[in-house]
N, C-alpha and C positions, 0 to 999 in steps of 0.2 A: 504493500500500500504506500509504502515511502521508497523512495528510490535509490539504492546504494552511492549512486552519483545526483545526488540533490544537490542543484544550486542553492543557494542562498544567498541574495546579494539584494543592495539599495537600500538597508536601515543604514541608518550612525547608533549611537548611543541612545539618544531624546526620544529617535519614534520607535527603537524596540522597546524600552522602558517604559514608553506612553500606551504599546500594545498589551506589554505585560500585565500594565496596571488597571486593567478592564476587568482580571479576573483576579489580578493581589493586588486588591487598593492602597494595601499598606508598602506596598516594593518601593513605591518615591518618596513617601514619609523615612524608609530605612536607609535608604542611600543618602538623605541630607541629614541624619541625623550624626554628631561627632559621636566617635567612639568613648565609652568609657575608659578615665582611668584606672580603673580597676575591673578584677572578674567577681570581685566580691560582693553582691548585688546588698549584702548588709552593711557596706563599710562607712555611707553615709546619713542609714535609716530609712532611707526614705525613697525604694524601691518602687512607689505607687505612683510618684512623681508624674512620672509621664504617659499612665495608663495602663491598661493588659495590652502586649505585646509578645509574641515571641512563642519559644514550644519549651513549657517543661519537660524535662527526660528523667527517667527513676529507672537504676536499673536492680531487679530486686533479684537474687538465688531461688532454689525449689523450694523453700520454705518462707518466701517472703520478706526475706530482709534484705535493709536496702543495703546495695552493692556502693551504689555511685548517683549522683542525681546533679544537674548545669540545665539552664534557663540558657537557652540560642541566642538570646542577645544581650545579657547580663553575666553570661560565668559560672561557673561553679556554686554548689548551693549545698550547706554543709547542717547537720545533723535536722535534715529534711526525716520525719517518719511517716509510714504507708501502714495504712491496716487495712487497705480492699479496694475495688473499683470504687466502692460508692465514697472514697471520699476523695475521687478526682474533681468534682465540682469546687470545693473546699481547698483542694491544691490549686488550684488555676487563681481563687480567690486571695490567697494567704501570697503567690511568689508571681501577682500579677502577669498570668500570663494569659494569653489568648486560648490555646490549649494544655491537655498534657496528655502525655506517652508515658506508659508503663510498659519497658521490657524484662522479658523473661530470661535470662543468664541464657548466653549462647544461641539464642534467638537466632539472630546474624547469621550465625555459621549455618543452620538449619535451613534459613533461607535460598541463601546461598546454594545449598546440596540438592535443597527441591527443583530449583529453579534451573540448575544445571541437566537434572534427568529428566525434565518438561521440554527442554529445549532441543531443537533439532538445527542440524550446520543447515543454512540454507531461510531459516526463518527471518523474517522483516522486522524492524524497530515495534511495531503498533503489536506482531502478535506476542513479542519478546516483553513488552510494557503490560498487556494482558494477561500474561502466563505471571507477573510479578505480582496484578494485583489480586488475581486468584489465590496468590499463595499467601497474600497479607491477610485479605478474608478468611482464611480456613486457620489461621493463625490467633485472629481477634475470635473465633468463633470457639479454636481451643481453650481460649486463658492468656495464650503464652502473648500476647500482643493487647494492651488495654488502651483504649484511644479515648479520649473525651473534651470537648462534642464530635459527635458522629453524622453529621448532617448528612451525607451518602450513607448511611448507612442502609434503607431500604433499597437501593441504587442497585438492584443487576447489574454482573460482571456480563459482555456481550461474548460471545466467542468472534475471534478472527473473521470467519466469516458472514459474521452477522456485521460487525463493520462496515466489510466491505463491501455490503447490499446498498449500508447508509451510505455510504460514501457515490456508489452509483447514483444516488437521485440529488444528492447534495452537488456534485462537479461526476457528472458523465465522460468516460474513456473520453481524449481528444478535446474536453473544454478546459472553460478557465471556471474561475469565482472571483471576487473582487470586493474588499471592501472598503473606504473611505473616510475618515471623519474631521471631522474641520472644528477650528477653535477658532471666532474673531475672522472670520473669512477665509484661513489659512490652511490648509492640509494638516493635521496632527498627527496623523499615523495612517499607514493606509496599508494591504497586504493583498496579493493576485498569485493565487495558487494556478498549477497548469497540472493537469493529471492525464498522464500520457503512457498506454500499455498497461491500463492498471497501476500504474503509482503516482506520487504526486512526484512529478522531479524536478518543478520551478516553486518559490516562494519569492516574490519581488518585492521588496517595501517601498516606501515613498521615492526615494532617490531615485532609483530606477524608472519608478510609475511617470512622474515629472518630464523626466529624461525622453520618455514618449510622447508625451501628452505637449512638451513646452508649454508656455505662458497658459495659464488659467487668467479666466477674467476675473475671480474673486467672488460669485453667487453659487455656492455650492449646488441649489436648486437648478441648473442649466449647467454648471461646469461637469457633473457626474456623467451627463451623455459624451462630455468630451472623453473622459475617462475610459469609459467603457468602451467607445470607437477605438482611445491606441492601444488598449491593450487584444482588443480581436485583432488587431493590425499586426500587435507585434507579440503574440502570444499565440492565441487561437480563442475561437467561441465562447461568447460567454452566458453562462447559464444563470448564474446568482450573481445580482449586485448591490450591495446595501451602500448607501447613504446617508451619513446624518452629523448633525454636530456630536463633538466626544459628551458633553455635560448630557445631550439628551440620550445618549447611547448609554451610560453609563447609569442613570435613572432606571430605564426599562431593565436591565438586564438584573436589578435588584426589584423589580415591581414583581407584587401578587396578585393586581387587583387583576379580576376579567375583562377584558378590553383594551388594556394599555394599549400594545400590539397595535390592534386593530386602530384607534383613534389616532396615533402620532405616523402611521401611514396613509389616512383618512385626510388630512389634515398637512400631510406631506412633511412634518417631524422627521421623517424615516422615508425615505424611496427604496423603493427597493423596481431594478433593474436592470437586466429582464425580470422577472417574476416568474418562476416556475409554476408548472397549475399546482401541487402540493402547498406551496405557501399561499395563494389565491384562496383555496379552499380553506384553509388553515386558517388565515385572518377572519375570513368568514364567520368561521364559527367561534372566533374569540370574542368576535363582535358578537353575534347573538347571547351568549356567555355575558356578557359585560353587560347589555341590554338590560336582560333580565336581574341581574345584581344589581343594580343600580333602581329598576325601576321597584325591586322590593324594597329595598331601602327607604323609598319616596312615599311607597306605600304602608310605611309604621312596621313590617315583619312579614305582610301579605304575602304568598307566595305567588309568583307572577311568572315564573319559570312556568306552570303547568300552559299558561296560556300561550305560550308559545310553543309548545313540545311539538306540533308539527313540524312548523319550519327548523326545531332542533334534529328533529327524525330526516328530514330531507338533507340538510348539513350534513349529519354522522351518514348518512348515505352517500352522499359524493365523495366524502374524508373517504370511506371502505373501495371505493374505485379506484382513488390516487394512493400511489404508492408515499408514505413520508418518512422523514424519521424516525420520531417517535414508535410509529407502526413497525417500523424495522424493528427497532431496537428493545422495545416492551417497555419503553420508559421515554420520560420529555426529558432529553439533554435540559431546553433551555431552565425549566421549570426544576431540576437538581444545582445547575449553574446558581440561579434567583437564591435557593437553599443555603448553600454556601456563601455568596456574599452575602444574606443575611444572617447569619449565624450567629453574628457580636448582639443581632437587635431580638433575637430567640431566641427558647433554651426549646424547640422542638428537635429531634434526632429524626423525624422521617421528614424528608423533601416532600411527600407525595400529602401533607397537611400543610402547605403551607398557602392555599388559598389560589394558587394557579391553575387557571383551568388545562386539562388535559388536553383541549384541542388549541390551544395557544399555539403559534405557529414556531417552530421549531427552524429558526434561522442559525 
């Protein structure tokens, strides 16, 4: 699915960083924040200073004590005690962190030995990263691996080939995809996959994008057509292309409400072109979804979803025609994505409660 000879070319520093941080908000907070003078996150008192940040680590023997325990951006963390999972909430709280990790003494090395007799010479980055997260699941499922929060945790692991079914309706053999975002008129980050022979073997970021495209007139709402014309020109076809500013990208991609989706493409927020018929249908029924939530709301608690259940039966009927994601995969990418950047503002562990409707379109 990835290509042994993958380009990668056209970011600098700023628009990988600014791509990154669509899914680690916290990655540009951490790279301008100075290092501490010390690893001893008690040496001034006053640990809580700058918020939860960061991943506690406990490493405890078969009998539960603790080995070793350091906080990923504070240091070393010394006569830390563990008496069970349930008081990882209580760790995260006490050594301000964002999460924490309990390992099981030689975890690692066990990883390791699995992952080596799953793998076969000849296998690709995506099923190599799959075969990993298989074995961290069966791992958190043993004991021997304690995570907290779990926001994927109700998250199917896909197999390989169910991947790469998603990946066919997502960028088709021979096209591109393309996406875009702008700050203040500007390009902020932008990325154009080409998936050729079954892999993806181009990734181009802004630098390069530009490089095709010369001079933008500065209306993202008209310059996107430019965009998409250089990159068929100097790429190949393009199937998917999103549009939008980074602030309103970065809004949705944390939204639960039903409709978002739908309204900020409505409304032209969000372009997306081409437009694949799967996304077409897909906002559709976000919209319908957002309709009815909204209009119970208006109505004190009435249920108003029943009044529409036709036009929702004719929706989930067109969705069952078109091939999508989600359907691929038995689960909504975008709607596990939303789970995890909210995660600081929940304490739920399953994505699939978190208020997202199911047919939101999976961009």
């Amino acid at each position: 699915m990835i290509s042994a000879d993958l380009k990668f070319e056209g970011f600098d520093v700023r628009s990988w960083t600014h791509l990154i941080s669509l899914f680690s908000p916290a990655v540009v907070e951490r790279m301008e924040t100075a290092p501490a003078s010390t690893d001893d996150p008690s040496a001034d008192g006053d640990e809580h200073r700058d918020g939860p940040r960061g991943t506690l680590v406990v490493i405890v023997n078969d009998t539960g004590n603790v080995l070793k325990s350091f906080h990923t951006t504070r240091g070393r963390v010394t006569d830390l005690t563990y008496t069970g999972p349930d008081e990882l909430p209580e760790l995260c709280e006490r050594y301000a962190a964002r999460r924490s990790v309990v390992l099981r003494q030689g975890v690692i090395e066990e990883i390791g030995e699995r992952l080596a007799m799953r793998l076969q010479r000849g296998d690709d980055y995506v099923t190599q990263w799959l075969a990993l997260a298989r074995i961290l699941r069966e791992m958190q499922e043993a004991g021997l691996i304690r995570i907290w929060p779990r926001p994927l945790a109700n998250v199917p692991i896909p197999s390989a080939g169910t991947v790469r079914r998603a990946l066919d309706v997502v960028v088709p053999d021979d096209h591109a995809a393309v996406i875009t975002l702008w700050e203040r008129g500007r390009p902020w980050t932008a990325a154009a996959l080409r998936r050729r022979g079954g892999e993806i073997d181009l990734v181009a970021g802004p630098d390069l994008i530009l490089r095709w495209t010369g001079p933008l007139g500065g209306d993202w709402r008209r310059d996107h057509r430019v965009i998409v014309g250089a990159v068929e020109r100097a790429v190949a076809p393009v199937h998917l292309g999103i549009f939008a500013e980074a602030v309103t990208m970065r809004r949705l991609l944390k939204e639960a409400n039903a409709g978002s989706w739908a309204v900020a493409v409505a409304i032209r927020d969000v372009i997306v072109h081409p437009t694949p018929p799967y996304v077409a249908v897909a906002l559709g029924a976000d919209a319908v979804r957002g309709l009815a939530q909204q209009t119970t709301r208006l109505l004190g608690g009435l249920d108003a979803f029943s009044a529409i259940a036709p036009l929702t039966a004719l929706v989930r009927g067109r969705i069952s025609e078109v091939a999508s994601v989600s359907s691929t995969l038995g689960f909504n990418p975008l709607r596990a994505l939303g789970a995890m950047l909210r995660r600081d503002h929940s304490s739920t562990d399953d994505p699939l409660d978190d208020g997202l409707p199911t047919d939101a379109a999976a961009l």
